[in-house]
KOLTIDREN-922231 format. One line per field, with one value per residue: residue number from 0; residue in three letters; x, y, z of N, C-alpha, C in turn. Coordinates in steps of 0.001 Angstrom, whole numbers. Atoms other than C-alpha are relative to their C-alpha. Example, Ala and Ser with C-alpha at 12.3 -4.5 7.8 and 13.67 -1.06 7.14 Angstrom:
<nodes>
seq = [0|1] $
type = [ala|ser] $
n_xx = [890|-820] $
n_yy = [-1190|-1190] $
n_zz = [0|-60] $
ca_xx = [12300|13670] $
ca_yy = [-4500|-1060] $
ca_zz = [7800|7140] $
c_xx = [900|-770] $
c_yy = [1200|1090] $
c_zz = [0|730] $
</nodes>
This chain:
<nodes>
seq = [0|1|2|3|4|5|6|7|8|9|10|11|12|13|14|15|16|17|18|19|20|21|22|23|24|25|26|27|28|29|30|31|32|33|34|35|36|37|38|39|40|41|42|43|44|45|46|47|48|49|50|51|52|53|54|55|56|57|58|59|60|61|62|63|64|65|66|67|68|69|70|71|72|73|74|75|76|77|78|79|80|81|82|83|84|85|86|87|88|89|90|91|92|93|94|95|96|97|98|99|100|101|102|103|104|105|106|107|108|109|110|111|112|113|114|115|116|117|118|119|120|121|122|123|124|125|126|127|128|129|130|131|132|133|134|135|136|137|138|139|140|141|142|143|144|145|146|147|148|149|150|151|152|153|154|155|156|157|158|159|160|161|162|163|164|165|166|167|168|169|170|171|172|173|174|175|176|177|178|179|180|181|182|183|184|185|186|187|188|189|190|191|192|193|194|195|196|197|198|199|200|201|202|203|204|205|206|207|208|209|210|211|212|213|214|215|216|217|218|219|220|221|222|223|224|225|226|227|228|229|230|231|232|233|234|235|236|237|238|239|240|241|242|243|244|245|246|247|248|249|250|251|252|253|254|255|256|257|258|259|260|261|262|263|264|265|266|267|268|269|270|271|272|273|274|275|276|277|278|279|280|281|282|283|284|285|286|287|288|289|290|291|292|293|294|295|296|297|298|299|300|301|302|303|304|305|306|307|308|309|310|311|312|313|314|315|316|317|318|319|320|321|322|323|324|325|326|327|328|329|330|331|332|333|334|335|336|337|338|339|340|341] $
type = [unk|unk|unk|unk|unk|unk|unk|unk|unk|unk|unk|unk|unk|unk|unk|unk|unk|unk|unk|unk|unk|unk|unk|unk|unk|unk|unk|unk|unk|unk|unk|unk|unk|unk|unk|unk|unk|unk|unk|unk|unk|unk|unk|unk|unk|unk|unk|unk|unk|unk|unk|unk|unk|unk|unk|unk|unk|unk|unk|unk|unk|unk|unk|unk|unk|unk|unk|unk|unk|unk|unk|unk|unk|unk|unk|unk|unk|unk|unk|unk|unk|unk|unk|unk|unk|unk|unk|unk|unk|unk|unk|unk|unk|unk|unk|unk|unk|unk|unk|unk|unk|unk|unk|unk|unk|unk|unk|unk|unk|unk|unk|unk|unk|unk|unk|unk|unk|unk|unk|unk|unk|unk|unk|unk|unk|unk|unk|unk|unk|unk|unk|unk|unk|unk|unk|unk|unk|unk|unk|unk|unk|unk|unk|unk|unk|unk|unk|unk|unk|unk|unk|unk|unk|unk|unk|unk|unk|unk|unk|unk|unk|unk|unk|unk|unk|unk|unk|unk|unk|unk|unk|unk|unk|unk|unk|unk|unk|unk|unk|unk|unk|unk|unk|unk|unk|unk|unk|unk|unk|unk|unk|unk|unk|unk|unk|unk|unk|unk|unk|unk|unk|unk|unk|unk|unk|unk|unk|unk|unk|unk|unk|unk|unk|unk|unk|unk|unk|unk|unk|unk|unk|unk|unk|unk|unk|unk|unk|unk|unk|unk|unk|unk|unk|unk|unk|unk|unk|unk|unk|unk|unk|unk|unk|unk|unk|unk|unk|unk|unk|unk|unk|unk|unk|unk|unk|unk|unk|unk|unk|unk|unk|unk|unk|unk|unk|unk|unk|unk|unk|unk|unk|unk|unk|unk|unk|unk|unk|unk|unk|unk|unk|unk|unk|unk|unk|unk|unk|unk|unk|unk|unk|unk|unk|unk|unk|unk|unk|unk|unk|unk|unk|unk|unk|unk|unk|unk|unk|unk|unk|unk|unk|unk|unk|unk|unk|unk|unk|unk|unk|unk|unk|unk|unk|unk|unk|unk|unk|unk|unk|unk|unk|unk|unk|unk|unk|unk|unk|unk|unk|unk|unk|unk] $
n_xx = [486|-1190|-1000|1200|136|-1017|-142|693|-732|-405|1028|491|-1257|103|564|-61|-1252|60|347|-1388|-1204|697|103|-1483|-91|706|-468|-1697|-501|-1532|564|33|1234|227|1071|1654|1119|317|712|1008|571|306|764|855|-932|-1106|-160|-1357|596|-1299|-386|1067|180|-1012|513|1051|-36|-846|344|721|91|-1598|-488|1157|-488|-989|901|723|-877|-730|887|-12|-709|-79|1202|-935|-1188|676|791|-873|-207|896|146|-1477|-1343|-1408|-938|-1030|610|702|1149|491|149|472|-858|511|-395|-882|1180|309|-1085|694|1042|-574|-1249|999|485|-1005|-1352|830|-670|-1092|-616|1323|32|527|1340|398|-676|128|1029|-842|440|1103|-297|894|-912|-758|809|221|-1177|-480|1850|-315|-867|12|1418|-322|-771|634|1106|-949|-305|1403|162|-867|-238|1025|-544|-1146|336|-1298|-175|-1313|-611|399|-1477|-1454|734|125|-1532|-527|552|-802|-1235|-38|577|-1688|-939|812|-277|-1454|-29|1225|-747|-550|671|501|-723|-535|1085|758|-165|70|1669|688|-773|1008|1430|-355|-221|1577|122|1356|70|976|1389|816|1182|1146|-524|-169|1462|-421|-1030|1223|1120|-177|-930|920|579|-1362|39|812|-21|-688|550|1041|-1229|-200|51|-1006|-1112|-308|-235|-455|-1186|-126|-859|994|275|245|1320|1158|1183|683|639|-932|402|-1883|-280|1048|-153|-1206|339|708|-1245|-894|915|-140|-1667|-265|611|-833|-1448|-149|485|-517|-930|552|463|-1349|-1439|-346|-913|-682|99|1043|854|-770|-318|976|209|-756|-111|1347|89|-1047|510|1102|-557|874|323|1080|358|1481|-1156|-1187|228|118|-1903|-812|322|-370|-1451|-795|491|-672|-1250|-111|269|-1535|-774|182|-226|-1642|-523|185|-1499|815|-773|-1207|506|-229|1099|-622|635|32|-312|-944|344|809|-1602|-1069|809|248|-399|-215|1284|200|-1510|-319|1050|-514|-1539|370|1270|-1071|593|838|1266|378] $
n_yy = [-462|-187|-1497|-888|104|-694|-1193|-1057|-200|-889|-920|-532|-972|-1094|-654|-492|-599|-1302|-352|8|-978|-1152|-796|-251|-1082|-1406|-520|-251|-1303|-1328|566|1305|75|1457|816|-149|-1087|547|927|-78|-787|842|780|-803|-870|246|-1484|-621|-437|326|1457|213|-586|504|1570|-399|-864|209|1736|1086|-213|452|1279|77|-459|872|1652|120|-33|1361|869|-446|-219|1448|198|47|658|1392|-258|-611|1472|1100|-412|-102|1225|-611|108|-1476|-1108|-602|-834|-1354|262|-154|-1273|-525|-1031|-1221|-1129|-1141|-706|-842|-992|-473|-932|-1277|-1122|-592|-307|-487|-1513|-413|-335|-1002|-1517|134|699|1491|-124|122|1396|740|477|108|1192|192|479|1672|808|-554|-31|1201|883|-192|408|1256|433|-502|1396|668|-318|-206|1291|324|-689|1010|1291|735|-216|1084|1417|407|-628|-456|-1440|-325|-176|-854|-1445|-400|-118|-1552|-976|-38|-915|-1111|-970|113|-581|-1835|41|-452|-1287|-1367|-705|-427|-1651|-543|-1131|1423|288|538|1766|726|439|1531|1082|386|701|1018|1133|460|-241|196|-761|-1577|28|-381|1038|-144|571|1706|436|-469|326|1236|241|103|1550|1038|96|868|1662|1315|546|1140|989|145|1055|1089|1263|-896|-36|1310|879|-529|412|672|-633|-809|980|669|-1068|-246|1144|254|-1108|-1444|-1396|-260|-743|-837|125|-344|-1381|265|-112|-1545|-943|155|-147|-1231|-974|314|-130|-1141|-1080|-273|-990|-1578|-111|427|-98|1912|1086|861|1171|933|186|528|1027|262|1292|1237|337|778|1412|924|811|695|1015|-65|-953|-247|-1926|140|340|-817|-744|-125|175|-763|-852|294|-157|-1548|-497|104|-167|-1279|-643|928|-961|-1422|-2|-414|-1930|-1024|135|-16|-555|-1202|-1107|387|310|232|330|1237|980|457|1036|766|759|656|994|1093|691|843|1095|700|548|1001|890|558|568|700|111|434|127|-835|222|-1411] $
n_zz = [-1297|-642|492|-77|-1528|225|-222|-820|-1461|-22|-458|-1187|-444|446|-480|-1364|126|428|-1753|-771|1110|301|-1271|-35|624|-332|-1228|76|334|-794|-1604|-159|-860|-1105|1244|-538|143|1489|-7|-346|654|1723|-377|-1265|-382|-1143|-858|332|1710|816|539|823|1781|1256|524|654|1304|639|524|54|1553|880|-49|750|1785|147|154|1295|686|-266|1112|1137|924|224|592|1681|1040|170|1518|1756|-471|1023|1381|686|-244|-165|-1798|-365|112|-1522|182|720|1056|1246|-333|-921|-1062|477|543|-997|-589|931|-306|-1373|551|1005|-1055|-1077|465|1304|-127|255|1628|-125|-783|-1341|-203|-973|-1007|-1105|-114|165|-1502|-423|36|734|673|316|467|1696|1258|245|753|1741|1192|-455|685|1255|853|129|1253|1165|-449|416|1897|747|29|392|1840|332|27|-51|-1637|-102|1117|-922|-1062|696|-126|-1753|-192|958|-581|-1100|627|110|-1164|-460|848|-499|-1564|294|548|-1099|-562|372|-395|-1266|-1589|-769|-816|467|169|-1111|-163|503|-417|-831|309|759|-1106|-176|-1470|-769|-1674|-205|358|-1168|209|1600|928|-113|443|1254|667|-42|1106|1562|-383|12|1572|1003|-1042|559|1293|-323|-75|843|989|-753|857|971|-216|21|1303|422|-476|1275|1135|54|1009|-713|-539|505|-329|-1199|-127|-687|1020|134|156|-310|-824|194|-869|-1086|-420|-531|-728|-1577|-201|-581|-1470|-1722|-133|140|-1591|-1328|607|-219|-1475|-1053|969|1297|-897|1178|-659|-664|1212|485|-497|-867|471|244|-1503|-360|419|-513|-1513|115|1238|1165|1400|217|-894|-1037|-721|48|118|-1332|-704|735|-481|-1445|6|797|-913|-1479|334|49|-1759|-18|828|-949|-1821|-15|511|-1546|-1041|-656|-1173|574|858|1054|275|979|1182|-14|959|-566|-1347|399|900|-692|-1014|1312|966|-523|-297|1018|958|-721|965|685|-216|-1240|875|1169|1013|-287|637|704] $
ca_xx = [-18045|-14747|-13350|-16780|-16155|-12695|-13551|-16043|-13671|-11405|-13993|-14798|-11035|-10846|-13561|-12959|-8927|-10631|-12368|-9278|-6933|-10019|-10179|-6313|-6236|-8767|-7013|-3170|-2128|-183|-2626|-2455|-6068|-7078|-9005|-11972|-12477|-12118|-14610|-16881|-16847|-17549|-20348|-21676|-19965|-16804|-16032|-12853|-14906|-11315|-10825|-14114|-13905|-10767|-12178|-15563|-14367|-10826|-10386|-12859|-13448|-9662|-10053|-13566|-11770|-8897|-11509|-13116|-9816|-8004|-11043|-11638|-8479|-8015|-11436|-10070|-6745|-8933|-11002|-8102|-6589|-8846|-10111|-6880|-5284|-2184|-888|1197|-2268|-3730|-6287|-5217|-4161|-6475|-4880|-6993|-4971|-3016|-6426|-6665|-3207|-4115|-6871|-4691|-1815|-4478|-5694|-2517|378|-2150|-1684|1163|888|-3314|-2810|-4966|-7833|-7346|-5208|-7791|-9676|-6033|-6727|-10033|-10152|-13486|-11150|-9008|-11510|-13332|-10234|-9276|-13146|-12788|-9677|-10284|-13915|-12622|-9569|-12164|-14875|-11532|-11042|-14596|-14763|-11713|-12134|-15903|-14087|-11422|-12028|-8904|-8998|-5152|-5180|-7372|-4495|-1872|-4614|-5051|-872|-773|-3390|-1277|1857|254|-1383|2356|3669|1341|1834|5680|5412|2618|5428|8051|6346|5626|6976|8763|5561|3387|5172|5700|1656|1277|3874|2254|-1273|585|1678|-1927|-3296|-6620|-7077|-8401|-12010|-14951|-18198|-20365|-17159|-16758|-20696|-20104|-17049|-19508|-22019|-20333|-17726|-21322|-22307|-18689|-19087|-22478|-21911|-18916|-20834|-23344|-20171|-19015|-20212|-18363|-15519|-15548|-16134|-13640|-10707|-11082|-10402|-12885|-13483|-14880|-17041|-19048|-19944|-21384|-23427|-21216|-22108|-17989|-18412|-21188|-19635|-15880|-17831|-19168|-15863|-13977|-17128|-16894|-13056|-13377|-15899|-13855|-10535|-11130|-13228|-10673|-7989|-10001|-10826|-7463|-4700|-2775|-2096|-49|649|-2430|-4442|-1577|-606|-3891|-5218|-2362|-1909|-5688|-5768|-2321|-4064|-7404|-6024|-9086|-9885|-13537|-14929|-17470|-14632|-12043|-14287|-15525|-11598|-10174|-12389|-11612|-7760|-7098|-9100|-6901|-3943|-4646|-5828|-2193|-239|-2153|-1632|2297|2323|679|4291|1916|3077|4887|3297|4577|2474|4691|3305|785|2466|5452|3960|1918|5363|7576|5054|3672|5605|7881|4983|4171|8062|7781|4588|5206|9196|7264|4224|7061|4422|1850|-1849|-3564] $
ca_yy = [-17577|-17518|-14376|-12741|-13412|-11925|-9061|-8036|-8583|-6277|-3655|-3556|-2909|-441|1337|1346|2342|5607|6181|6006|7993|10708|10951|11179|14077|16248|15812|16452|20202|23377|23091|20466|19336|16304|13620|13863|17472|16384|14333|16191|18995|16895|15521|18099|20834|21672|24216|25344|27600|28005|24576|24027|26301|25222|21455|22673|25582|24502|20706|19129|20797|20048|16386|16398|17787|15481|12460|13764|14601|11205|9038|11546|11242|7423|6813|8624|7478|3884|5011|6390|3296|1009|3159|3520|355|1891|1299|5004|6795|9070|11383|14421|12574|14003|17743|18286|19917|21890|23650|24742|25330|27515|29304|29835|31368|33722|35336|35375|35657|37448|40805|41311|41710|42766|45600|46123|44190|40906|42687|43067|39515|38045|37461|36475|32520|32305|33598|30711|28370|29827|30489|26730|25386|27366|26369|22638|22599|24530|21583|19106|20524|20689|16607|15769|17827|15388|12488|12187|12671|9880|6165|4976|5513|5793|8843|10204|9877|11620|14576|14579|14599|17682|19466|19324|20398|23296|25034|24210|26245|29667|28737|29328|32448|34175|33612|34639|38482|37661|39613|37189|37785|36674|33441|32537|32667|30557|28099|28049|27285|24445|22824|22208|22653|21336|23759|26892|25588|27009|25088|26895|25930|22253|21871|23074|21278|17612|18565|18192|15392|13406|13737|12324|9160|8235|8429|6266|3640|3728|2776|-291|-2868|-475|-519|-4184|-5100|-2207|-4394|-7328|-5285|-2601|-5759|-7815|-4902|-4321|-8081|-7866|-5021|-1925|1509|2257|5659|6738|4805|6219|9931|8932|8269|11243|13322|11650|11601|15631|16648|14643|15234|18855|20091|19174|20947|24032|23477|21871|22326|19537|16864|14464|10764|9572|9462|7090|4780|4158|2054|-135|-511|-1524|-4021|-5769|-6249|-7251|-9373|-8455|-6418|-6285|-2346|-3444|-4513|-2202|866|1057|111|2587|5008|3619|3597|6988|8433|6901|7380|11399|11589|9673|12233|15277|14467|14238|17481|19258|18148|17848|20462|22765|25962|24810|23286|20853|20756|18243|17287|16686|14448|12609|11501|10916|8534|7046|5911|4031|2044|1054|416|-2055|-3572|-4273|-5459|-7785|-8769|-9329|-8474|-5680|-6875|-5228] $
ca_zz = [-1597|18|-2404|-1673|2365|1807|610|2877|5528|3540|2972|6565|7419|5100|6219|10097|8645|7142|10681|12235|9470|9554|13400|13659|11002|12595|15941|14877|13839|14913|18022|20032|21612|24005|20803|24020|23057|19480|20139|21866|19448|16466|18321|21071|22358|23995|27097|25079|22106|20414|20206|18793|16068|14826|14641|13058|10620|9994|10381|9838|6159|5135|6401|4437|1030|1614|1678|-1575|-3335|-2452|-3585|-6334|-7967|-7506|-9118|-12143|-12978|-12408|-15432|-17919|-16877|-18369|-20917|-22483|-21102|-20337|-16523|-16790|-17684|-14663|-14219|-15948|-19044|-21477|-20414|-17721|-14987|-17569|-18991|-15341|-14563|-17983|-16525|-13285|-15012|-17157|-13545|-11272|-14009|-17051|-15347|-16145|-19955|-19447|-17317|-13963|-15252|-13475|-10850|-8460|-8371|-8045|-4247|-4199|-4011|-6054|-9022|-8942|-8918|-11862|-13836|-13171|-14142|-17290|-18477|-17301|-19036|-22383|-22491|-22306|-24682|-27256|-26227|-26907|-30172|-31388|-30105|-31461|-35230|-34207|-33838|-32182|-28267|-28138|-30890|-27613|-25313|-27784|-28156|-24244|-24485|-27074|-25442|-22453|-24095|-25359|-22593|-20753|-23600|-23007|-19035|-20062|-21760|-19069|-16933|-18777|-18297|-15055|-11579|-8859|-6898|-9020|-10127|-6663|-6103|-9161|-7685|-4385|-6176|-8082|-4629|-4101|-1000|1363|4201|2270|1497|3224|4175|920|-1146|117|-633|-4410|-4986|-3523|-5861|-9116|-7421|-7102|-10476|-11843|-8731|-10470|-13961|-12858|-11060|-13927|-16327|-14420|-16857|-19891|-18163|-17364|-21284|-22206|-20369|-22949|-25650|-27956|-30395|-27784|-26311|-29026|-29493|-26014|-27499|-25849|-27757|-27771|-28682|-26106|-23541|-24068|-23297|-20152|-19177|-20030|-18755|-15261|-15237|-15884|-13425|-10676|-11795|-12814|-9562|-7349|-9627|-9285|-5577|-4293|-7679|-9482|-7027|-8306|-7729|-6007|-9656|-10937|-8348|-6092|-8590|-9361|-5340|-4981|-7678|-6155|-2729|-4020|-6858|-9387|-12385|-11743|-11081|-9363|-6725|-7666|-7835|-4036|-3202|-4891|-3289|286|-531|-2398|766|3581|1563|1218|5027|5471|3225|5053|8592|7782|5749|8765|10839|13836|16846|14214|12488|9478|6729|3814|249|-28|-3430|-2008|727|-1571|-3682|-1201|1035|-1855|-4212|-2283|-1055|-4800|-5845|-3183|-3805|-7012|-6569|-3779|-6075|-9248|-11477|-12170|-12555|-14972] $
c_xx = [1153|875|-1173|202|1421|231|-820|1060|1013|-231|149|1323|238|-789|-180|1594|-281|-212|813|1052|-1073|82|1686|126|-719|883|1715|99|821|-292|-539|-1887|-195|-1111|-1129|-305|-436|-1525|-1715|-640|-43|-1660|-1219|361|907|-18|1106|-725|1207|383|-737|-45|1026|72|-865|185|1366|674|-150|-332|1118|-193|-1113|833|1046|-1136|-458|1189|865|-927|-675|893|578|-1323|709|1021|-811|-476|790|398|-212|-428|1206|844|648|106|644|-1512|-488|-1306|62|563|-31|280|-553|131|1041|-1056|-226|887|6|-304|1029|810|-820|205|1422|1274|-803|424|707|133|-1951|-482|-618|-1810|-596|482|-886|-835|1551|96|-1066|210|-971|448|592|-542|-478|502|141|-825|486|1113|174|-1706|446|814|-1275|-1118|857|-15|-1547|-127|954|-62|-1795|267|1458|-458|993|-97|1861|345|-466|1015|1172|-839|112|1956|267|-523|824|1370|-382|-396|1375|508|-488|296|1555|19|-506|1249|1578|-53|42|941|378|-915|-957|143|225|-1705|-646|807|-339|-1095|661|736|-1147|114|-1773|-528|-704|-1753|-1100|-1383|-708|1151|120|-1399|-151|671|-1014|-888|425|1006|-1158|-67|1030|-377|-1083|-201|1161|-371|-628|1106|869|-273|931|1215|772|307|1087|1803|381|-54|-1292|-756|-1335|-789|-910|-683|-1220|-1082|163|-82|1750|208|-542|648|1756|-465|-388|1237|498|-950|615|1648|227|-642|416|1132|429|-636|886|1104|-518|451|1409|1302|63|617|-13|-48|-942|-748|579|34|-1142|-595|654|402|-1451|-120|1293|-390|-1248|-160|-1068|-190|-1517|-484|-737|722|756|-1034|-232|1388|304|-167|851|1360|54|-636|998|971|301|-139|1443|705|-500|538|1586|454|-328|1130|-819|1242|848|-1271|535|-792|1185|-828|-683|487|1041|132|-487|1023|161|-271|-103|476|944|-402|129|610|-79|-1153|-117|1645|-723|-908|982|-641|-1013|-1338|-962|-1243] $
c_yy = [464|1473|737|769|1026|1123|966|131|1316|1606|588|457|1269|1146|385|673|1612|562|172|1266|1737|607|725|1282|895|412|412|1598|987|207|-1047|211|-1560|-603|196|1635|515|-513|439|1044|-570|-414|487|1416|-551|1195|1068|430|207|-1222|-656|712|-91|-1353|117|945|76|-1426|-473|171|-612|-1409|-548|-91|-1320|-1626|-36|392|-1388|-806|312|-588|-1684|-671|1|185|-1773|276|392|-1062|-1042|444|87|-1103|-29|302|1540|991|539|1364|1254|142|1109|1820|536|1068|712|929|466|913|1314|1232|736|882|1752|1240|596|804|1193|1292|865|1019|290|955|-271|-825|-1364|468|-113|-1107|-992|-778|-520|-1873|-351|39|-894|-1209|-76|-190|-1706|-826|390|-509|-1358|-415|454|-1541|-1062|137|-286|-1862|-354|319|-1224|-1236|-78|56|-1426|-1226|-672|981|467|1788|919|725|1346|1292|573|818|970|1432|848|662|1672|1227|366|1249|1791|-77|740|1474|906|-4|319|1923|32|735|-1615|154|-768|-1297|-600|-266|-1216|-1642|-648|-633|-1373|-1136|-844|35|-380|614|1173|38|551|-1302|-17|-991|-1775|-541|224|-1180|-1872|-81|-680|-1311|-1485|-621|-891|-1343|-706|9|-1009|-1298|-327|-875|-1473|-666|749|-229|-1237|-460|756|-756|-968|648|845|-1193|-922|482|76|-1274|60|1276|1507|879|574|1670|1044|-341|940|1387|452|-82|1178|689|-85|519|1809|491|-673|564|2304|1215|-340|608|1258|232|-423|-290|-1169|-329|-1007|-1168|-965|-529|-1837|-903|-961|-1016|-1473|-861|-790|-1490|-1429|-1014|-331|-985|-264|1453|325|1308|-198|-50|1563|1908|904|-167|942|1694|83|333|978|991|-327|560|1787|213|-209|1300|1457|50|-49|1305|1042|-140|669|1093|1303|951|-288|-1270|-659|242|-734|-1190|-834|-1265|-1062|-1231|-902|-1251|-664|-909|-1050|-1587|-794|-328|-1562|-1205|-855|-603|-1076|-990|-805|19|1253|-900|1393|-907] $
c_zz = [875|-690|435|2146|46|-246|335|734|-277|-65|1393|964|-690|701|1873|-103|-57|738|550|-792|111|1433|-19|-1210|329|1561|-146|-617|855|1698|404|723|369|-1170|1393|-546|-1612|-293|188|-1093|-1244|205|1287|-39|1323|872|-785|-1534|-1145|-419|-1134|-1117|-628|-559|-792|-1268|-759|-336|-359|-1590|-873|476|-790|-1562|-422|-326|-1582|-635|-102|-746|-1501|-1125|-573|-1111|-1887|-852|-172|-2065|-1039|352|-808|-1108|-845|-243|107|1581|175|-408|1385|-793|-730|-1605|-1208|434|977|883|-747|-528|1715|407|-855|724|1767|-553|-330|1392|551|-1110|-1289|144|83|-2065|-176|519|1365|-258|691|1160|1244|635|136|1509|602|-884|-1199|-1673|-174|-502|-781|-1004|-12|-607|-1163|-671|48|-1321|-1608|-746|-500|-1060|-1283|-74|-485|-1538|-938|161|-707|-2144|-58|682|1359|1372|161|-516|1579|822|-593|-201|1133|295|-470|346|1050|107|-482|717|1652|-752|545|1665|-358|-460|894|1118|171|141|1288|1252|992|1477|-788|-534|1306|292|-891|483|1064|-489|-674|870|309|1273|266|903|-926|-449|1173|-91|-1579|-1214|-246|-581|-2025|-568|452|-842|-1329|281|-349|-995|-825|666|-749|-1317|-25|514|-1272|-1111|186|-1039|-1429|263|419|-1395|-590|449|-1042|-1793|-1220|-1282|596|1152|-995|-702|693|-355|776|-1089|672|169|1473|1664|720|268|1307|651|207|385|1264|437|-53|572|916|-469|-253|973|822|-300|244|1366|1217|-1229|-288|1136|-420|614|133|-1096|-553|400|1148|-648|-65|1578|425|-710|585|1155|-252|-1472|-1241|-842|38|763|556|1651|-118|-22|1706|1099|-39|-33|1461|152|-123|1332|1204|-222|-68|1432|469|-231|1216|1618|241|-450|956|1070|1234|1438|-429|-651|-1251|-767|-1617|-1052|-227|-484|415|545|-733|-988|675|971|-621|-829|101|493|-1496|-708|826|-93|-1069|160|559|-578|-1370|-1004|247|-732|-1076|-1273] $
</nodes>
């Protein structure tokens, strides 16, 4: 009763933290505004229609995306995590964000050595996204195809690892051809970024985020018996093979719509988990799943509201931000902790 009381209480900090980390990121940027007219235009209207439409159509979407990319990506490094059992796995593992980075290269760097046939969709955002789905859904169809011919979740991993290497390798070559405009664009897209979504796109990129969140709840007991080891799952009656697809499914429609929709951002997949389980000192997803949302969400609103360098026209990398904040935190944690749970 007392761990149960505990972690409502932490819950309910959590969740008034995100309130707080979400208001504070809609009200900080290149223009300054009074949090009352923040407030009002979130919630009414304001007299200042400029103000209001840069809270409503530029804001408030990027502090939206940031919520679903942060608890996205924490979710599923949770799930390679445990499926794997390996503390260093993250979310794009099984080659994920290199079949998009793939499909990214194809459009921006492709036209170089395909002539003017991608040239003029190279500006149009909807491209990107596309290209990054396809070459994110292709890896994964290739990952599925092999792993339902191999036994041995690890071999998984080292497929996910080769996949990854090889779509690196054609990335290398496309821009080896390419122009020093066109690798700067793919270098930009490979900072990742939250600010260029529109409402239709943010509604899109929620739909298919959903779909990964509840085949993930739905796996919760899987991923509980999958911690004691795959011997000791299928005692308990665990279908190993059926449940191990459900996984990587969910893991690539979260981890691969927000690669489309907001690039490879790094870090947060990796270390959000191992930071949640430290401060809530359990292994159970039932626990750690609703955490791990709450965390990877404050921790991206966190990261954004520093990369916006509030007062400046200047806009850091998120990846950057997401490092250099981060990881510190979870050297120290653990050092502090003297042990990683797991």
């Amino acid at each position: 009763m007392n761990s149960q009381n505990t972690y409502y209480k932490t819950f309910t900090v959590l969740a008034v933290l995100l309130l707080v980390c979400f208001f504070l990121n809609i009200s900080l940027g290149s223009v300054s505004i009074p949090f009352k007219s923040v407030f009002s235009s979130l919630f009414g209207s304001t007299e200042n229609k400029i103000w209001q439409t840069i809270i409503i159509d530029f804001r408030l979407p990027k502090a939206i995306t940031a919520i679903l990319v942060g608890s996205g990506l924490g979710i599923s490094g949770l799930l390679m995590q445990t499926l794997f059992r390996n503390p260093l796995a993250g979310p794009f593992v099984l080659g994920i964000s290199s079949g998009a980075s793939l499909g990214v290269s194809l459009v921006i760097l492709g036209s170089s050595l395909f002539g003017g046939l991608l040239a003029g969709s190279i500006m149009s955002n909807w491209s990107i996204v596309i290209a990054a789905s396809l070459g994110s859904f292709l890896v994964l169809l290739a990952v599925l195809a092999m792993s339902s011919r191999v036994r041995d979740t690890m071999a998984i991993l080292i497929i996910g690892l080769m996949f990854g290497s090889i779509t690196a390798a054609v990335v290398s070559v496309l821009s080896y051809f390419s122009s020093a405009e066109q690798l700067q664009q793919y270098i930009f897209w490979g900072f990742g970024s939250l600010s260029n979504l529109s409402w239709k796109e943010i509604l899109i990129f929620f739909g298919i985020y959903a779909i990964g969140i509840v085949i993930s709840v739905f796996s919760i007991k899987s991923l509980n018996s999958l911690l004691l080891g795959d011997n000791y799952a299928k005692s308990l009656g665990l279908n190993l093979k059926q449940s191990r697809l459900l996984i990587i499914i969910a893991t690539s429609l979260i981890a691969g719509t927000i690669t489309a929709f907001a690039g490879p951002i790094a870090f947060i997949g990796l270390a959000i988990p191992h930071l949640t389980r430290q401060i809530f000192k359990t292994t159970n997803h039932k626990i750690l799943l609703p955490a791990v949302f709450l965390f990877g969400a404050i921790v991206m609103l966190i990261c954004d509201s520093i990369a916006q360098i509030p007062g400046s026209d200047y806009t850091l990398p998120i990846n950057a931000i997401t490092a250099l904040v981060g990881a510190p935190v979870v050297i120290w944690l653990l050092v502090r902790q003297r042990k990683m749970m797991f």
